[in-house]
C-alpha positions as CSV (number, residue, x, y, z in Angstrom):
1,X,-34.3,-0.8,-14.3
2,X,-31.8,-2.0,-11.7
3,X,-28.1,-0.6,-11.8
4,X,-25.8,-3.1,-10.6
5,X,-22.3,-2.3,-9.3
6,X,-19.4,-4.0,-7.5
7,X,-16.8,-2.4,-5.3
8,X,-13.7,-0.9,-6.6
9,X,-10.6,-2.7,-5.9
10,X,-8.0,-0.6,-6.8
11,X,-5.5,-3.5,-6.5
12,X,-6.5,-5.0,-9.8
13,X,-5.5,-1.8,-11.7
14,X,-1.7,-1.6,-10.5
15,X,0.0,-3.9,-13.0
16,X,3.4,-2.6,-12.7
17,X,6.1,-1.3,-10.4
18,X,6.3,1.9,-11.9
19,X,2.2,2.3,-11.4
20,X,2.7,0.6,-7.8
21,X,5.5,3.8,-7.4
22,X,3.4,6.4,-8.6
23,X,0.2,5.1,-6.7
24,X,1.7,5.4,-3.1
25,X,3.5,8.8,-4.1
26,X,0.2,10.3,-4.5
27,X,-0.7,8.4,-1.5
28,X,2.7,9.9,0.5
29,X,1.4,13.4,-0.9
30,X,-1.9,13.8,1.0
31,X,0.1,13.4,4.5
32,X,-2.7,11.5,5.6
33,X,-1.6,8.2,7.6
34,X,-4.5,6.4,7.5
35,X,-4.6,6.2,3.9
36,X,-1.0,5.8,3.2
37,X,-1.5,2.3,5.2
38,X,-4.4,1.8,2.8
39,X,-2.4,2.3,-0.2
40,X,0.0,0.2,1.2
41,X,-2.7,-2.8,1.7
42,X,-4.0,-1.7,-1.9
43,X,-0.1,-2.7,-3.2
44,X,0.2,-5.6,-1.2
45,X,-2.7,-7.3,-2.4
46,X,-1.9,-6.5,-6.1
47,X,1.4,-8.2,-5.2
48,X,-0.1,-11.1,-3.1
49,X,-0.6,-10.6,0.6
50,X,1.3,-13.5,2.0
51,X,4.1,-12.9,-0.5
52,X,4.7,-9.6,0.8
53,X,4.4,-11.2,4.2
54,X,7.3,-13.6,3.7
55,X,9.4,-11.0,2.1
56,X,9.2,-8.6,5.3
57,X,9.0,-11.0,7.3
58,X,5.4,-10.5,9.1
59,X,2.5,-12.3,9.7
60,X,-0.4,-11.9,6.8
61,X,-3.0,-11.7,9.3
62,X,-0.8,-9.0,11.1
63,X,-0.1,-7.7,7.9
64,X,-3.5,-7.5,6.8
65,X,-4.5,-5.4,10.1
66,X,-1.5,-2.8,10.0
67,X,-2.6,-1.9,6.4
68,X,-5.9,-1.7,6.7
69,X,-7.3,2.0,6.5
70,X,-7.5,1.7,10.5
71,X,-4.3,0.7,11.2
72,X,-1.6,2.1,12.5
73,X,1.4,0.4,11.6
74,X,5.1,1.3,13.1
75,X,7.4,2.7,10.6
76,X,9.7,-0.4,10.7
77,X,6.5,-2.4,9.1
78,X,6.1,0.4,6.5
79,X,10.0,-0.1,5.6
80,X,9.7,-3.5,5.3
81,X,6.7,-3.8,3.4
82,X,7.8,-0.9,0.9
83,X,11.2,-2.9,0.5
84,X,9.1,-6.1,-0.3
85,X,6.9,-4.2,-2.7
86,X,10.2,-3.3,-4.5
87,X,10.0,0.0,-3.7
88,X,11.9,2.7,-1.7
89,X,11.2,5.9,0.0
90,X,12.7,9.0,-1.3
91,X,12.4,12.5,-0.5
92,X,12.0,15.9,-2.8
93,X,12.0,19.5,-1.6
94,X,8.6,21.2,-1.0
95,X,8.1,23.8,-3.3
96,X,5.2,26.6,-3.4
């Protein structure tokens, strides 16, 4: 008997902005760039890529390359694509 999969696309499961906010919190908890970009890709294409690249004002292809879990995209871009996702960055204490 065969198994048959397909890959996970995590975009399809963020419906709302409040699951968009929580999904890149936990992705701005790891520290880990790389996949903070990712998440932000993930968000962008549950949003529509070239929607989120005429909001902030970017190419989609450009877009697309930031984001991806490779890319390394200036802060400015981050900004502007959080602020097109409808989102903000905030900041909380570290506790132990």
């Amino acid at each position: 008997m065969t198994v048959e999969t397909k890959p996970f696309d995590p975009a399809a499961y963020v419906e709302t902005p409040e699951a968009a906010a929580a999904y890149l919190d936990e992705a701005l908890a790891t520290g880990d760039a790389a996949f903070i970009a990712d998440a932000l890709g993930v968000l962008a294409r549950a949003k529509g890529m070239t929607e989120i690249a005429e909001v902030a004002g970017l190419g989609r292809q450009s877009l697309y390359k930031a984001l991806a879990s490779d890319g390394n995209p200036r802060f400015d871009t981050v900004l502007k694509v959080v602020s097109a996702l409808g989102l903000r960055l905030s900041t909380v204490p570290v506790t132990d």
